[in-house]
C-alpha positions as CSV (number, residue, x, y, z in Angstrom):
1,X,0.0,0.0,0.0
2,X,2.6,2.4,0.6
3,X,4.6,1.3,-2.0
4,X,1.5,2.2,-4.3
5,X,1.5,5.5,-2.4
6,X,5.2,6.7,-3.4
7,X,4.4,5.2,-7.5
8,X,1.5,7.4,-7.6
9,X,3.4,10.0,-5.8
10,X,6.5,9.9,-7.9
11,X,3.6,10.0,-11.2
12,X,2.5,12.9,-10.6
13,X,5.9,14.6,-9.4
14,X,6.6,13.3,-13.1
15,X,3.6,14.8,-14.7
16,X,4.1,18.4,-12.8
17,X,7.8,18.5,-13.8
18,X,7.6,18.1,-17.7
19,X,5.1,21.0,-17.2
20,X,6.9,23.1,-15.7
21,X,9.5,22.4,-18.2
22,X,7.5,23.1,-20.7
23,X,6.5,26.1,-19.6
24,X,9.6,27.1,-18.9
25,X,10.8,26.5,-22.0
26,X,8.2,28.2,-23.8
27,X,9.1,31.4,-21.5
28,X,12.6,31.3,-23.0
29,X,11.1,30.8,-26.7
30,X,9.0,34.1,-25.9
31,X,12.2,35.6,-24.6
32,X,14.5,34.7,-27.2
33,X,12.2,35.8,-30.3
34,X,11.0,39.1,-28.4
35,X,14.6,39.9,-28.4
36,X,15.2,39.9,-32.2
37,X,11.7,42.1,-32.5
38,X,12.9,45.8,-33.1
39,X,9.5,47.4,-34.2
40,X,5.5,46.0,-33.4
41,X,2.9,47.5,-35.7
42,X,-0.5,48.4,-33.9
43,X,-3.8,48.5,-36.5
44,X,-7.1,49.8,-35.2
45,X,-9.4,52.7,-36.4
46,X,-9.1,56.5,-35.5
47,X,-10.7,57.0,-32.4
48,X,-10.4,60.8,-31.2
49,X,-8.5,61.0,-27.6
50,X,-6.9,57.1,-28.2
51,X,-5.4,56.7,-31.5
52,X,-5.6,60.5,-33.0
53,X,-3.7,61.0,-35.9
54,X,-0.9,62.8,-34.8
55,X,0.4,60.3,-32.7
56,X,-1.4,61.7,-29.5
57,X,-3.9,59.8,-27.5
58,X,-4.8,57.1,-24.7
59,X,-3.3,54.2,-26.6
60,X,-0.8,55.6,-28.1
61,X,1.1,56.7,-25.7
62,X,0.2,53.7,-23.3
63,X,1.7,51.3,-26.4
64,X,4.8,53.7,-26.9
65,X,5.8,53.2,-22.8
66,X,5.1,49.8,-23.1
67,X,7.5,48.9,-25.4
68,X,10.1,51.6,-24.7
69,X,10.8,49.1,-22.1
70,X,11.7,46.4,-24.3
71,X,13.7,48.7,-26.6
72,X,10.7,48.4,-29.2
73,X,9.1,51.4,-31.6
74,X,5.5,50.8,-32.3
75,X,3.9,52.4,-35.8
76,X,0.2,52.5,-36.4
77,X,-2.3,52.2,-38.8
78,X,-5.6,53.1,-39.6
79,X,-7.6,50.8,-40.9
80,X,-11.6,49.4,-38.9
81,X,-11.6,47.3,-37.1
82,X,-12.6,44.0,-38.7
83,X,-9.8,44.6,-41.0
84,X,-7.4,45.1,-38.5
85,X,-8.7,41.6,-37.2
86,X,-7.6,40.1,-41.0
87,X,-4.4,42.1,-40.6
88,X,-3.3,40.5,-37.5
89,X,-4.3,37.1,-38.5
90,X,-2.8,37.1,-41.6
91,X,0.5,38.5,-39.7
92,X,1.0,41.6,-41.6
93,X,0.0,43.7,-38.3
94,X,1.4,42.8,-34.5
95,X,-2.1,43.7,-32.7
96,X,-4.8,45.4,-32.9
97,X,-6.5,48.3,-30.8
98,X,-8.9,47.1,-29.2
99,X,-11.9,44.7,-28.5
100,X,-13.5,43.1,-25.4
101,X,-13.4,39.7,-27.2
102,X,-11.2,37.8,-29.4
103,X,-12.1,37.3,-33.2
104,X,-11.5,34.1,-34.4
105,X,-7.9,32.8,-34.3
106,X,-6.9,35.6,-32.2
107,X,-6.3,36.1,-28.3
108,X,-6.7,39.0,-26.2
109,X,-3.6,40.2,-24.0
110,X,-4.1,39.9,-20.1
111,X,-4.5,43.6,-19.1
112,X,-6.6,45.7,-20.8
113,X,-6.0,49.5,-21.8
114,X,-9.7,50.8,-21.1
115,X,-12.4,50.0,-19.1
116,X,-15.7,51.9,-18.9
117,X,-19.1,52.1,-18.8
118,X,-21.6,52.3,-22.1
119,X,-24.5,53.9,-22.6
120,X,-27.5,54.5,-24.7
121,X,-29.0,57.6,-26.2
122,X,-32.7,57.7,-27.0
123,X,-35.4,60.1,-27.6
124,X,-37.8,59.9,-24.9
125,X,-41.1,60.6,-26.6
126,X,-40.3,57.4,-28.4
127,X,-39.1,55.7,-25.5
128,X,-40.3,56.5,-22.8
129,X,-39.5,56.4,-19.0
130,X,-36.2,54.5,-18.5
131,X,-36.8,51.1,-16.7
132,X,-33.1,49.9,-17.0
133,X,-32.4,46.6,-19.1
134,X,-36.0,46.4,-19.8
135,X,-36.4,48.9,-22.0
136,X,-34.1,47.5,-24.4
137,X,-36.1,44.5,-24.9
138,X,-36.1,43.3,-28.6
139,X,-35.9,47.1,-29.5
140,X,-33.3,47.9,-32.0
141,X,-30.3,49.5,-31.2
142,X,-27.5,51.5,-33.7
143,X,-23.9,50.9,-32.8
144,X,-20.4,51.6,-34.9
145,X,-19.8,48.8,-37.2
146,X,-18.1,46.1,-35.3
147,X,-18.5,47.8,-31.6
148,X,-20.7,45.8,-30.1
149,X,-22.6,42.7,-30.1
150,X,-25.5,40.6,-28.7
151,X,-23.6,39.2,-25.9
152,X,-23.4,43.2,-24.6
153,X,-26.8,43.1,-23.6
154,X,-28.5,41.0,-20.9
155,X,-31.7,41.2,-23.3
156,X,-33.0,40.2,-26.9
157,X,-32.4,43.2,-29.0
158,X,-31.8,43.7,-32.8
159,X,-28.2,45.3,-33.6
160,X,-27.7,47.2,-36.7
161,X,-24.3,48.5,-37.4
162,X,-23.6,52.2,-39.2
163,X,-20.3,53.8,-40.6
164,X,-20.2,56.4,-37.9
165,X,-21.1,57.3,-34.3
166,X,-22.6,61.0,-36.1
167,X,-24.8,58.7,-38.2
168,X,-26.1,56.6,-35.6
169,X,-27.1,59.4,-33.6
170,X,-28.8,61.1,-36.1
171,X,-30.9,57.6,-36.8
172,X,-32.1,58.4,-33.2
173,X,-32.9,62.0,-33.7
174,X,-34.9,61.5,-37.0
175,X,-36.9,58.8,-35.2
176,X,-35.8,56.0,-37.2
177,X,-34.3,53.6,-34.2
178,X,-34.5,53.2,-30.8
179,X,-31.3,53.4,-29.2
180,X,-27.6,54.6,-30.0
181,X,-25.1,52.5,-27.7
182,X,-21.5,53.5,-27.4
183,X,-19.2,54.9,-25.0
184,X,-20.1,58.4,-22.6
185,X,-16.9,60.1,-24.7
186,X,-17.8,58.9,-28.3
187,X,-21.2,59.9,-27.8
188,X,-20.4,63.2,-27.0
189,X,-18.1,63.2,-30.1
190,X,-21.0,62.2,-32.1
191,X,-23.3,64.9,-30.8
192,X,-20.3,67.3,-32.0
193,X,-19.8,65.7,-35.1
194,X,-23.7,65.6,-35.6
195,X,-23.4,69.5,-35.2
196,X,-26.3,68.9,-32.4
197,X,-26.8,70.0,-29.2
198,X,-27.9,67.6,-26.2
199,X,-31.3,68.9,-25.0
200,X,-31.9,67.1,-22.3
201,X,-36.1,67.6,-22.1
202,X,-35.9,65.4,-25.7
203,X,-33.1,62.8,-24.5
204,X,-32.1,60.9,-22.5
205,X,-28.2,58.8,-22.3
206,X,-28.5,56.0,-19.7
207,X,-25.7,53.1,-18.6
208,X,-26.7,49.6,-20.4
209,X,-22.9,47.8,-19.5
210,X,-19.5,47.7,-18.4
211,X,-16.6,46.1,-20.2
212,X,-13.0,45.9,-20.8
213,X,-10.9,46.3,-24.3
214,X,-7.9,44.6,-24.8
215,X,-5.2,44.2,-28.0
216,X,-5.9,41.4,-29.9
217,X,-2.8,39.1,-30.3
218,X,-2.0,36.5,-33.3
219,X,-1.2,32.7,-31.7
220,X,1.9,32.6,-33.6
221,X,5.4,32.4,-32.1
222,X,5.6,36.3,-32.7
223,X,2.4,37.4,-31.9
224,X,2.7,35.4,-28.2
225,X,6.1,37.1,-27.5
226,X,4.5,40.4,-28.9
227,X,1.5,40.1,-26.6
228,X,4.0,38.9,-23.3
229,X,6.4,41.9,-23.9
230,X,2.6,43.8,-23.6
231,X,1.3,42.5,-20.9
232,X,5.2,42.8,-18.7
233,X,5.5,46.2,-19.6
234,X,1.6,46.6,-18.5
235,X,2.5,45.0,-15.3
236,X,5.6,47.3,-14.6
237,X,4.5,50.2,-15.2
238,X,1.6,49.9,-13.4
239,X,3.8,48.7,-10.4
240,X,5.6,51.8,-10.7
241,X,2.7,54.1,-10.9
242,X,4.1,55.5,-14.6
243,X,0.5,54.7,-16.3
244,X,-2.0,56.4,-13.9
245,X,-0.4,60.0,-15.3
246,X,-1.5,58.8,-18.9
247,X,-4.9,58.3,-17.6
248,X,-5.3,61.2,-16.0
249,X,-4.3,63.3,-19.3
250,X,-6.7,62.0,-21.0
251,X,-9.8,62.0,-18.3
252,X,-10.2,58.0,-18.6
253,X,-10.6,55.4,-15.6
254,X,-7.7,53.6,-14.5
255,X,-8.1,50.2,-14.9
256,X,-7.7,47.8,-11.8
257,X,-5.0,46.0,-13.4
258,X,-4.4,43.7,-10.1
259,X,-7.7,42.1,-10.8
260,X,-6.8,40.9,-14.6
């Protein structure tokens, strides 16, 4: 009996070793190609106060600190963001800027770069009084092409995707949808874009959901030491408090990267 003991001890000591190995030695694989990587390439759409076009923005600058660290330039570009999807997958782009899930083939990194709330914007003669999750019921609601999906909403509702944020909005104004759902920040944009101004005895903007948005990794011996180089520089700079400034500069919650 104790002989069976030790065998099934000394099995499992077996079993834990070669994965630890393993591990181990995909660590060093990680290590070893992130070393010969001397520029990543970031793909994503133009989002005013993340990616702006002259090189300003939340993710920008949280992408240029990141790799700083590993002696890495980042270059961006534009492109929306189902084909920045393709792009990664078909290895021509590093990662791209940002989703709360993974497309097909791809992986999202550990820490995100933005967490928030999002909302809705609806005319309330059509609507009427706000009864939280309820009032999106199999009602359709406008989003940006590729921002959101069914599994945002804790209800049946019909999605139906538009070029713009401006566009979506003015679906809603002209009384041809229900709801407009996207974030606080590119609502407002799309009120300025619109040329409107937000009367609130017409509208209302109410939270439907909270999420997190991550880059969007390739499973490919580059795109797993590009996404590990990530998510270590995420981790140290968080440790040493050099990301909160970022996200203070730009008005945006800081994530609470100890829970990821």
């Amino acid at each position: 009996m104790d002989l069976k003991v030790v065998f099934c001890n000394s099995t499992q000591m077996k079993i834990i070793f070669f994965i630890v190995v393993q591990f181990c030695m995909f660590c060093a694989s990680c290590g070893a190609f992130a070393a010969d990587i001397r520029e990543v390439i970031s793909v994503g759409p133009n989002w005013e106060t993340f990616t702006n076009r002259d090189g300003s923005g939340l993710y920008h600058e949280i992408l240029r600190e990141v790799f700083k660290l590993h002696g890495v330039t980042v270059r961006h570009e534009y492109v929306p963001s189902d084909r920045g999807d393709e792009l990664v997958r078909e290895g021509v782009a590093d990662m791209m800027i940002c989703d709360d899930r993974a497309a097909e083939s791809l992986v999202l990194a550990r820490y995100p770069m933005y967490v928030s709330d999002y909302f809705v914007f609806f005319k309330k003669s059509r609507i009427g009084r706000w009864k939280g999750p309820e009032s999106l019921k199999n009602k359709e609601i406008v989003c940006q092409k590729g921002y959101y999906h069914d599994w945002d909403f804790p209800v049946p509702v019909r999605l139906r995707s538009m070029p713009s944020g401006a566009n979506a909005l003015n679906m809603i104004i002209m009384d041809r949808s229900d709801f407009y759902v996207d974030d606080l920040t590119f609502i407002e944009i799309s009120i300025k874009e619109a040329g409107k101004i937000y009367d609130p005895e017409k509208y209302d903007i109410r939270k439907a959901g909270n999420r997190s948005y991550h880059p969007l990794f390739m499973t490919s011996e580059r795109g797993l030491a590009v996404m590990q180089m990530f998510n270590d520089g995420i981790l140290q700079l968080h440790q040493e408090d050099q990301l909160r400034p970022i996200y203070e500069k730009w008005g945006y919650q800081y994530p609470d990267f100890d829970n990821f």
